[in-house]
C-alpha positions as CSV (number, residue, x, y, z in Angstrom):
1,X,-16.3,20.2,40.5
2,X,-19.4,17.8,40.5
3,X,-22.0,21.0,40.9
4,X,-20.2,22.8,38.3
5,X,-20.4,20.1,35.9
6,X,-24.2,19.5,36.8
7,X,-25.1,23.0,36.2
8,X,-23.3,23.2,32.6
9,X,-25.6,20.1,32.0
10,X,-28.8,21.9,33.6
11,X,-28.0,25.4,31.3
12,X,-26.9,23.4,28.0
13,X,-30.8,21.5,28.3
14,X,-32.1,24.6,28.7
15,X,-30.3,26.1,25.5
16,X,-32.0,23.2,23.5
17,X,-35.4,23.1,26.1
18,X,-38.0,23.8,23.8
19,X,-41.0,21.2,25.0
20,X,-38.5,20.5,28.0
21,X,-38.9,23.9,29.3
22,X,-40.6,21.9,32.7
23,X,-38.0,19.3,33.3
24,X,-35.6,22.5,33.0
25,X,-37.3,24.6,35.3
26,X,-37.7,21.8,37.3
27,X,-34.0,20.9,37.3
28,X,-32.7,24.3,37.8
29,X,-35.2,24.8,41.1
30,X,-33.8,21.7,42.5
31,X,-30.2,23.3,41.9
32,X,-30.9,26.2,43.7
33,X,-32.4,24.8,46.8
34,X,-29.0,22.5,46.7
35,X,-27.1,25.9,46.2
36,X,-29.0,27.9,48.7
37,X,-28.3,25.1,51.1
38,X,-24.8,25.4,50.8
39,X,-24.9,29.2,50.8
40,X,-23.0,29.4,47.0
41,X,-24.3,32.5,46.1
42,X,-22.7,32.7,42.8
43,X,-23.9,29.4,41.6
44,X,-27.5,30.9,42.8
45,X,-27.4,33.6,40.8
46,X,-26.2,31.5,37.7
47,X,-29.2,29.5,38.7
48,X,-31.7,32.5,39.2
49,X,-30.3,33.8,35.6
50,X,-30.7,29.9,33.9
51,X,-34.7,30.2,35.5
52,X,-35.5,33.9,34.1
53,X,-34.3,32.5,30.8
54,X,-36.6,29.6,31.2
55,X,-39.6,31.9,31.5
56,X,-38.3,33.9,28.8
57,X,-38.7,31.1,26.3
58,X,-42.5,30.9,27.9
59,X,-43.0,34.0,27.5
60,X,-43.2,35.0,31.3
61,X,-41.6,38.5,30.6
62,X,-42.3,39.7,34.3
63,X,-41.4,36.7,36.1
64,X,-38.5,36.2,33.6
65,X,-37.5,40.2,34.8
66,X,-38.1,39.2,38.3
67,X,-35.4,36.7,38.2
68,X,-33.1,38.6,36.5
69,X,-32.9,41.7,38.7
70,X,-32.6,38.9,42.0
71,X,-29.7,37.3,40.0
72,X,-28.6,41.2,39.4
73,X,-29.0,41.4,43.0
74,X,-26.6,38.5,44.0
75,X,-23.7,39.6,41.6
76,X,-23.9,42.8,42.7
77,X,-23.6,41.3,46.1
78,X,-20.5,39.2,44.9
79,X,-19.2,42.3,43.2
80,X,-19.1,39.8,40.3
81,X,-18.8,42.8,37.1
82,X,-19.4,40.0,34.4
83,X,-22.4,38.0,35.9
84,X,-24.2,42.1,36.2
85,X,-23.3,42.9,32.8
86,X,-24.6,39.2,31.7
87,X,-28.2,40.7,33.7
88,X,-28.3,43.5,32.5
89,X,-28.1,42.4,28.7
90,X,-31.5,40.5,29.3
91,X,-33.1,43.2,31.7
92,X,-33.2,45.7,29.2
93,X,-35.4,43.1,26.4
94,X,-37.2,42.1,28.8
95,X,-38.5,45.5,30.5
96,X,-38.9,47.1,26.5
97,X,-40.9,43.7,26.0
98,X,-43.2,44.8,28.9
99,X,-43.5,48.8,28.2
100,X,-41.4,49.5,31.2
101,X,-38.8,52.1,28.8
102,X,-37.6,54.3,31.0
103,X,-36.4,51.3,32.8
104,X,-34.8,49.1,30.0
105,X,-33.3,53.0,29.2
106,X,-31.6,53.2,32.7
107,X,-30.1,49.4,32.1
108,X,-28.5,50.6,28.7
109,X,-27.2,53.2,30.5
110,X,-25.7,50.7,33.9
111,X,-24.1,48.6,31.3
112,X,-22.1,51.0,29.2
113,X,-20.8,52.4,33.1
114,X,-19.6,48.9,33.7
């Protein structure tokens, strides 16, 4: 219960970051080490998702993408249909953001299979 309640507190500061976009990202890579040591993959990819959204608000398109397929990765992994679809809905921006269109074309088209 204590890391579930610590990572609703990480992702609601990250909702209202804005000029405390580095404590976030530095709060949300210090939960997934903690994670990753106790081998909760769902709370990692939660994590990895939180981070891509981070870099988002930067405007780190790529690395934001980067972190959203490995959080992609992990749900599929957990066969966890909700935390895809939640991926997928920011893959797609984030690859028409970067000119990659046949790619945010094929995301569209994952999340209407799901």
């Amino acid at each position: 219960a204590h890391g579930r309640n610590r990572l609703g507190t990480i992702c609601k500061g990250i909702a209202g970051a804005g000029g405390e976009a580095v404590r976030a990202r530095a709060l949300l890579e210090e939960s997934l080490s903690l994670y990753r040591a106790l081998d909760d993959r769902w709370r990692e990819a939660v994590v990895l998702l939180y981070l891509g959204h981070v870099d988002w608000i930067n405007a780190k398109l790529q690395d934001a993408g980067r972190l959203y397929e490995e959080s992609r990765g992990l749900f599929r992994a957990l066969s966890d249909q909700r935390g895809i679809t939640v991926c997928l809905y920011f893959l797609q921006p984030a690859y028409d953001w970067q000119g990659r269109s046949e790619e945010a074309e094929r995301v569209v088209e994952e999340r209407m299979m799901l």
